[in-house]
C-alpha positions in Angstrom: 0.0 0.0 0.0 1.0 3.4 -0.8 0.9 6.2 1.9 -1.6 9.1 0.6 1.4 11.5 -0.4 0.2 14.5 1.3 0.4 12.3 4.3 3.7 11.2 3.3 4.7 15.0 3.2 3.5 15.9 6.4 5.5 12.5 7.8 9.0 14.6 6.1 8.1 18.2 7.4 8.4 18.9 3.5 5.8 20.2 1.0 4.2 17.9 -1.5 5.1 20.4 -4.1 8.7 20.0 -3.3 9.3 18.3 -6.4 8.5 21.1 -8.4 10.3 23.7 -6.1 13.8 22.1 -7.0 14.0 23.1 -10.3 16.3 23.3 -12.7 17.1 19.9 -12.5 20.5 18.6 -12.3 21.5 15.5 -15.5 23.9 13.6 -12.6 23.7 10.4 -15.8 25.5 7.1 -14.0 25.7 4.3 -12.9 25.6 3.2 -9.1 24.5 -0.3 -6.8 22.8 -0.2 -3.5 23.8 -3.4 -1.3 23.3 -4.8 2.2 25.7 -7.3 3.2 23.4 -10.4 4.9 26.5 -11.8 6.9 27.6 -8.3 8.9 24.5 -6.6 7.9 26.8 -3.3 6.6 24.6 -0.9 4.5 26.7 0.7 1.6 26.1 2.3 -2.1 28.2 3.0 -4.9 28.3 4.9 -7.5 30.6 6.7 -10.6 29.4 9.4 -13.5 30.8 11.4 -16.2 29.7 14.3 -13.7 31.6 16.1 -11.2 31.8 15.3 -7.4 29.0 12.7 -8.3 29.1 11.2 -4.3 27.7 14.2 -2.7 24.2 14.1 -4.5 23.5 10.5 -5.5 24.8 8.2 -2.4 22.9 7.8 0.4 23.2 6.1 3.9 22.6 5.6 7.4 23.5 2.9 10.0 20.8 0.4 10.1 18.5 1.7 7.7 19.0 1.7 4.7 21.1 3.5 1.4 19.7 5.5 -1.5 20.8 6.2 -4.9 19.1 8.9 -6.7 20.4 9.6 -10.6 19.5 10.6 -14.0 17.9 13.7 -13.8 18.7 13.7 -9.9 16.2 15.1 -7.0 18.6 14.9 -4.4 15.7 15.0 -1.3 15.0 11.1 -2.6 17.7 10.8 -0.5 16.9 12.0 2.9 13.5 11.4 2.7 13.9 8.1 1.5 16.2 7.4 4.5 13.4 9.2 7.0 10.8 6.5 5.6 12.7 3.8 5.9 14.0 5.1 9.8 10.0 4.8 10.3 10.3 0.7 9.6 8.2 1.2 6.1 9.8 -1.0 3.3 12.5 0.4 0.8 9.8 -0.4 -2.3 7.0 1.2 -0.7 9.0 4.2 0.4 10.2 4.3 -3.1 7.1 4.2 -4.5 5.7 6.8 -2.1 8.3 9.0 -3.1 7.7 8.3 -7.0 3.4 9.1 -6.6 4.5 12.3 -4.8 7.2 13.4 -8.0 5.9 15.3 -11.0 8.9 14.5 -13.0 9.2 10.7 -12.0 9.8 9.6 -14.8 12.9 11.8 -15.7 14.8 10.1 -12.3 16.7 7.0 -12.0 16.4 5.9 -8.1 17.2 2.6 -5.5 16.7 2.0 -2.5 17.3 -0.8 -0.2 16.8 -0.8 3.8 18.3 -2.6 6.4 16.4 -5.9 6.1 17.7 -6.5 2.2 14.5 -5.3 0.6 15.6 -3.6 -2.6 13.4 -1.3 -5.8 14.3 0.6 -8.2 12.8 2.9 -10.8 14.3 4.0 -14.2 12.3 6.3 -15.9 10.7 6.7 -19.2 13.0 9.7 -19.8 15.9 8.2 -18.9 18.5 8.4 -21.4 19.0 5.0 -23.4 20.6 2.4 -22.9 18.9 2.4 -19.5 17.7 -0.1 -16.7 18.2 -1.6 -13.3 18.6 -5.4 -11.9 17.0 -6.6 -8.6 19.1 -9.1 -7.2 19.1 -10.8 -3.4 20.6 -8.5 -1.1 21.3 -5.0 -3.9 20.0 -3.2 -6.6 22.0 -2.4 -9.7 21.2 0.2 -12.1 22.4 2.9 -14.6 21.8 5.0 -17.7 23.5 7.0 -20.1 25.5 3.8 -21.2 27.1 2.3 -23.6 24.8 -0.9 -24.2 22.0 -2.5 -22.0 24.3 -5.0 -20.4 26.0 -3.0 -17.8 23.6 -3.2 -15.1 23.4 -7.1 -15.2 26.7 -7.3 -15.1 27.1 -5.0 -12.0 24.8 -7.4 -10.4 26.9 -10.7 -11.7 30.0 -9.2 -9.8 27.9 -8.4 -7.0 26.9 -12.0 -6.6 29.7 -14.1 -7.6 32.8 -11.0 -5.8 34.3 -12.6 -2.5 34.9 -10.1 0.5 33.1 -8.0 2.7 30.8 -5.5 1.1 32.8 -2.8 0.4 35.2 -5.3 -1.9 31.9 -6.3 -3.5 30.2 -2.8 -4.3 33.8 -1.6 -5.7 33.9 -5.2 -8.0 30.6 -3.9 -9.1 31.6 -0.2 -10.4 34.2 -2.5 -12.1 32.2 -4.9 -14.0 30.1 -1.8 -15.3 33.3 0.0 -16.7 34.6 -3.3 -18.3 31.2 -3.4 -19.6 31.4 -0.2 -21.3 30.0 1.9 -18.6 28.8 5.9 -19.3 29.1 6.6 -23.1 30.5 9.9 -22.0 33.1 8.3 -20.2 34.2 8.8 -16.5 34.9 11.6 -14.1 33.7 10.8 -10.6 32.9 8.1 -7.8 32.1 7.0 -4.7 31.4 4.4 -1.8 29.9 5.1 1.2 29.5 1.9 3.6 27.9 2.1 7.1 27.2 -0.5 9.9 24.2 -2.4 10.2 23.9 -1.9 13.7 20.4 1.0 14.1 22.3 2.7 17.6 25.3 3.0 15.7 25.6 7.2 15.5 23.7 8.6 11.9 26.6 10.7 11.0 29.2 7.4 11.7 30.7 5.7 8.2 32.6 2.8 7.8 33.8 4.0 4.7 33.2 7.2 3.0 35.3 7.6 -0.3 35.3 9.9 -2.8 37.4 10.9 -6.2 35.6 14.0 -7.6 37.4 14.7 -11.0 39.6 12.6 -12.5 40.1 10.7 -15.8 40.7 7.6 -13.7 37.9 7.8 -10.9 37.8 4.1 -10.7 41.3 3.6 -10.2 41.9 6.4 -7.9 38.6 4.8 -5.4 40.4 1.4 -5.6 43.4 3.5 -4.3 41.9 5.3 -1.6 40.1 2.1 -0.9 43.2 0.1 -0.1 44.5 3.4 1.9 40.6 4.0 3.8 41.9 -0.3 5.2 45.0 0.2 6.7 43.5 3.8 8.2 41.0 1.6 9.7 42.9 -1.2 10.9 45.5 1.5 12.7 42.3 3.4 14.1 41.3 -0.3 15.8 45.1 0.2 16.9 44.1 3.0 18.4 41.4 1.8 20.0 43.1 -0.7 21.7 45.7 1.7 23.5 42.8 3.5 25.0 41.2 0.5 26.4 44.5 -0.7 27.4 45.4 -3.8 25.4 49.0 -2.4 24.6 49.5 -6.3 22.9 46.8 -5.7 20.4 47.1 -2.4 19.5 51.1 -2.8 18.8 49.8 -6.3 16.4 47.3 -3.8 14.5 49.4 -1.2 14.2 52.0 -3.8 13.0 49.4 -5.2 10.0 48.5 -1.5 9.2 52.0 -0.5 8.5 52.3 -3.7 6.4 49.4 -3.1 4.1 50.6 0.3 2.3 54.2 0.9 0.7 56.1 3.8 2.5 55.0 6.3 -0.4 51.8 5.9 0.3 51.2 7.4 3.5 54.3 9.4 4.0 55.6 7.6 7.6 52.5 7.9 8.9 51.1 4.8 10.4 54.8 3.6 11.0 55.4 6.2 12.9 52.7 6.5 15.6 53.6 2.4 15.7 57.2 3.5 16.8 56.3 6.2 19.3 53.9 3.9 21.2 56.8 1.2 21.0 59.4 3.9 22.4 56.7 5.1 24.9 56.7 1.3 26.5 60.4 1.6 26.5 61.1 -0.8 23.6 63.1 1.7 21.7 65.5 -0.9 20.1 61.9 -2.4 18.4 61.3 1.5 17.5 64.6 2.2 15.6 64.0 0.6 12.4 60.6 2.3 12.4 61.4 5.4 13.5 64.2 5.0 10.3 61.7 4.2 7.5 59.8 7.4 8.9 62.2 10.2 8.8 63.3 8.7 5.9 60.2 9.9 4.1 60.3 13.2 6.2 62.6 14.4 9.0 59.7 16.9 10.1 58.8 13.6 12.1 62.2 13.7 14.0 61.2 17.4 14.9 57.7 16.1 15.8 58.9 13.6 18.3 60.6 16.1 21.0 56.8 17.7 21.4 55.1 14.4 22.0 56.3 14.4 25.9 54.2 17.9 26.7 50.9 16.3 25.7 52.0 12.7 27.1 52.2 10.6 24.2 55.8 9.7 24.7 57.1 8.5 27.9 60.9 9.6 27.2 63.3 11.7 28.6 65.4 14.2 26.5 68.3 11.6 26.2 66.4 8.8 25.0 64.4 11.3 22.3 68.3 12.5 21.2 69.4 8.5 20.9 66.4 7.9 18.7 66.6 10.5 16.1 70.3 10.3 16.4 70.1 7.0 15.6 67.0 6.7 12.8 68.7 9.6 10.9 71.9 7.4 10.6 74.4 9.4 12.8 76.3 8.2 15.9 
């Protein structure tokens, strides 16, 4: 059953007419994939355009709820009132649906949604520009427009199905398939991922991951890049998390397999670093040295970085031990 729109309206705190109000509309032509992951229950969407900054108007999500993409001829509000349905407990497809009756220029958008529980719809318009169309699958919803032939969005739902990995792996397989497939006959410019916990008390603002590449000839490559970067971030941030609650053990093995997953370059001496001062701070310094080495070997502003750390007590080390270790790391005796 579909809610009586003006009902629906008052629901939002928004105007029925607020279709209408938001013209000129914006041509945001794409392709994108709305997912839930049934084994952690993480929420995420994906999505990548010949458009600029593409992330910030299509993708859509919140923690235990549900994601949103909204395309073609975007209406950006499908996505925050879709998400305020669907925080009600109403059904991605009739929120969709409710959304659609209460749109004058329905048929110019391109739109999925799937909440929480793995219900999935989406809605390609009758002026949507060709080749255009969507695929339902278990657990996602695949669709795009403005393509090079009609086969991209099944096989955005193939990789989907058959990609190993959590979700995130599987949305970014996804944007894959659909390039290899041809993807936007304009080419590409922009993408994103945005993937958030399944858990509903889990904070509305809090993301898992929240990527984006706003102009580049490469958009897909450069996500898979920040991708690989956004893990080891993540894995040092549990590192992190450990040291507060204590477990010194765990965080040094996480910061450990965080410094392990990026090449030097990548993150100038960053997460080796902070794995060196907490070694030094627990008066391991011999363990520190080689780390402290490969950072100030990317940038000796980490040296000069190190003798502030004891004001704010994140290094337990007098002034002679701080002197042995750049000393040492910087290759002088």
């Amino acid at each position: 059953m579909i809610p009586n729109p003006r009902g629906l309206a008052a629901l939002l705190c928004l105007p029925v007419t607020l279709a209408a109000q938001e013209r000129p509309l914006r041509p945001a032509h794409t392709y994108s994939i709305v997912a839930v992951d049934s084994a952690s229950g993480q929420i995420g969407v994906a999505v990548q355009s010949h458009w600029f900054s593409v992330g910030g108007s299509v993708a859509w999500a919140e923690p235990g709820v549900g994601a949103v993409a909204t395309q073609a001829f975007i209406l950006p509000s499908y996505g925050p009132r879709g998400l305020a349905l669907m925080r009600t407990g109403m059904g991605a497809p009739t929120a969709l649906r409710a959304l659609l009756v209460a749109d004058p220029d329905s048929q110019m958008r391109q739109v999925a949604m799937i909440d929480a529980r793995g219900q999935a719809l989406n809605h390609t318009g009758s002026r949507n520009v060709p080749e255009a169309g969507g695929r339902v699958g278990r657990w996602y919803a695949a669709q795009a427009n403005t393509m090079v032939r009609s086969t991209v969005w099944d096989a955005m739902g193939r990789a989907f199905e058959t990609t190993r990995g959590d979700l995130t792996e599987r949305l970014m397989s996804a944007l894959e398939a659909a390039q290899r497939e041809g993807g936007d006959i304009r080419g590409q410019q922009s993408a994103a991922l945005v993937v958030v916990s399944g858990d509903r008390n889990a904070p509305p603002w809090e993301r898992l991951f929240d990527l984006r590449v706003e102009d580049s000839r490469a958009p897909l490559a450069e996500l898979r890049r920040l991708l690989g970067t956004a893990r080891a971030y993540r894995v040092a941030t549990q590192g992190d998390d450990y040291l507060t609650a204590g477990k010194v053990d765990s965080a040094l093995v996480a910061y450990a397999l965080s410094g392990t997953m990026l090449p030097d370059s990548a993150v100038n001496g960053e997460l080796v670093y902070w794995h060196a001062v907490t070694l030094a701070d627990r008066g391991r310094v011999e363990e520190a040295l080689p780390l402290f080495r490969r950072a100030f070997a990317q940038d000796t502003a980490w040296a000069t970085l190190l003798w502030r750390l004891p004001r704010v007590g994140l290094l337990a080390a007098d002034s002679a031990t701080i002197a042995r270790i750049v000393r040492e790391a910087r290759g002088r005796r």
